[in-house]
Every structure is written in C-alpha cells, then in structure tokens.
N, C-alpha and C positions, 0 to 999 in steps of 0.2 A: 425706170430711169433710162433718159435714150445712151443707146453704149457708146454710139457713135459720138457725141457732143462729150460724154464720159472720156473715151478714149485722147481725144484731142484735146479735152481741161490738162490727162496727163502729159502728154508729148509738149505744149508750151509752157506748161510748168515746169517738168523736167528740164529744157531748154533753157528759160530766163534762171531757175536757181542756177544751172551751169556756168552760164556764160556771166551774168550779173554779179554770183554772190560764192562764186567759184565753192559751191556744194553740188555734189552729188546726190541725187532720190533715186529710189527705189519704191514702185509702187508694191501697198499695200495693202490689197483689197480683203484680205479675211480678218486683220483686224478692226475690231469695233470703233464707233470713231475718238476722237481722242477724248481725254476731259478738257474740254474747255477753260474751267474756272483754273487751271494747269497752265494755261497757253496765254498769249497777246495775238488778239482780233486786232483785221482792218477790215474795212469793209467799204466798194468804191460801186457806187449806182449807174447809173447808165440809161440811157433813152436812143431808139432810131428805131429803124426795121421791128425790133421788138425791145422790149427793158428788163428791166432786170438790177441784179444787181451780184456782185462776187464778192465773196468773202472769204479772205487766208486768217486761220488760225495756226501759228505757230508754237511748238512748246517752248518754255521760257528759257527751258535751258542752252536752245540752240542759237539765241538770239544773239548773245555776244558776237561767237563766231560769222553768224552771219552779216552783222555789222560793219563786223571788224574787217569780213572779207570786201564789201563793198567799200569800205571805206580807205580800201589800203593800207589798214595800220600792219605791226608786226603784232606777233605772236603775246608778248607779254605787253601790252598796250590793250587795257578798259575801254568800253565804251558806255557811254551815258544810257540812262534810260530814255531821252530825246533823241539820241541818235538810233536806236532801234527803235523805236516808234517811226524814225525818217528812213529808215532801209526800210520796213518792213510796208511802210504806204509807196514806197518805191517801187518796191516787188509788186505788189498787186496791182500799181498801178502798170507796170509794163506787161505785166501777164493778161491784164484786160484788154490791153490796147493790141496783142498780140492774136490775144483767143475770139476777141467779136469778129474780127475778119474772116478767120481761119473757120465759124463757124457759120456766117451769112454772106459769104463773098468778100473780094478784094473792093469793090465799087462800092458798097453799104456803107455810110456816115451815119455815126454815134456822137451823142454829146453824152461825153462821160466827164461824171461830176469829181470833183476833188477827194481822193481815200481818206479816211476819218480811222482812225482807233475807236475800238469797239470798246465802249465801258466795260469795265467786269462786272456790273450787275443787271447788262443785258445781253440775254441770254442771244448765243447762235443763233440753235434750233428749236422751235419751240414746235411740243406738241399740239397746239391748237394752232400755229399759224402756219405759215407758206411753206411748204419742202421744195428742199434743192433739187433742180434735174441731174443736177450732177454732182458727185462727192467725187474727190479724189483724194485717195488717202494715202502721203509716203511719207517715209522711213529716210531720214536725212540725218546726216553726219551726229548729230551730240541729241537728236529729239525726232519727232516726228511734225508734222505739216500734212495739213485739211484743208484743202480748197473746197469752196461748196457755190456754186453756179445757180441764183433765184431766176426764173423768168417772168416773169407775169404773160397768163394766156399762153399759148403755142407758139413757136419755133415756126416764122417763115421758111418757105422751099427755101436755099439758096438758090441766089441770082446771078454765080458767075463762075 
C-alpha cells in the first residue's frame, strides 16, 4: 500500500468530515476494517491521469449525526434515510474532488462520475477482485468510517 497516497486519503478526509459535517476522526489504523454489511457504502469512479474509483463506508449508526450535521438541523430533529444517503454521496464526493489533486497535481483534470450508494449485497472488498492502494480507517464521533482508494494500473509521477 503506498503510505504516501495512504497518508493524504487521511488528511482530506479528516479535513472535509471537519469542515463539511462538523465531525471529528481519528485515524485508526490497527483496527481491522470494519463490517461493511454494518455500514452505508458510496462509491464515486473517476477517469484522467489515471482511474479509479473511492469508496466511504460509513457505520450506520453515525449517519444521522452526520446528516444532521450537514444539513443544519438541531439536535432532536431525524433525518430520512434519503437524506444520509445525500450527505453521504456529498462527502465522498468532495473528498474525491479534494484527494485526485492533492494526489496527481493541481493542473491534472478528472472526469468524475456521479456517487452512487453501494447496494448491501455488494460487497466492498472482494477477495478475488481489485484491492485498494489505500484504506483509511477512522474512529468518528457515534461510528467508524473506511475510506478505500481503487486505481486501475500505477499512480503517475505527479506533474506539479
């Protein structure tokens, strides 16, 4: 796994749950990754310099909150299953849009495709298919959150 692309999945993850969804992480790299069938996937593809594709699992339980924190509601105020489904394709979409530069240069253009919720009967990570170059795994306010970084082929140099 490269650390360096590792390293920087954590720092604009960190960053957009902060500023976006007013949560706090903490990375947690010695625990195992989470149960998925537990969590709400999104997952947003990508093409330029190189493709790929990122995917946030979040546990379920922390999703209200984070909803709730995007959306401004107060404290005892629900939010829908539609509306964490729409923070949570939010999030990943701003954290993609933050980490392809951050990881290929500020001049590199991506067409990245629209976040999609990830069925719960398919699966993350599968043992026969593609592995992530990069996990990152943290510890956020009510749950935990997995980010997992596909590429297809190698990582160009960056270019700026």
């Amino acid at each position: 796994m490269n650390e360096e692309v590792k390293e920087t999945l954590y720092n604009v993850a960190e960053d957009v749950l902060e500023k976006l969804a007013f949560i706090f992480s903490f990375p947690e790299d010695e625990r195992e990754n989470m149960d998925y069938s537990g969590a709400m996937g999104s997952r947003v593809s990508f093409a330029g310099p190189f493709t790929g594709a990122l995917v946030m699992a979040v546990s379920v339980e922390a999703l209200p909150e984070l909803a709730g924190n995007m959306l401004g509601l107060e404290d005892e105020e629900e939010t829908t299953l539609e509306q964490q489904q729409d923070a949570l394709k939010e999030l990943i979409n701003v954290v993609c849009g933050n980490l392809l530069p951050a990881i290929s240069g500020k001049k590199s253009v991506f067409n990245v495709n629209p976040p999609e919720i990830i069925p719960n009967d398919d699966p993350v990570i599968t043992t026969d298919g593609p592995q992530p170059i990069a996990i990152a795994k943290m510890d956020i306010d009510d749950g935990q959150c997995d980010l997992l970084l596909f590429v297809d082929g190698e990582l160009p140099a960056q270019t700026d």
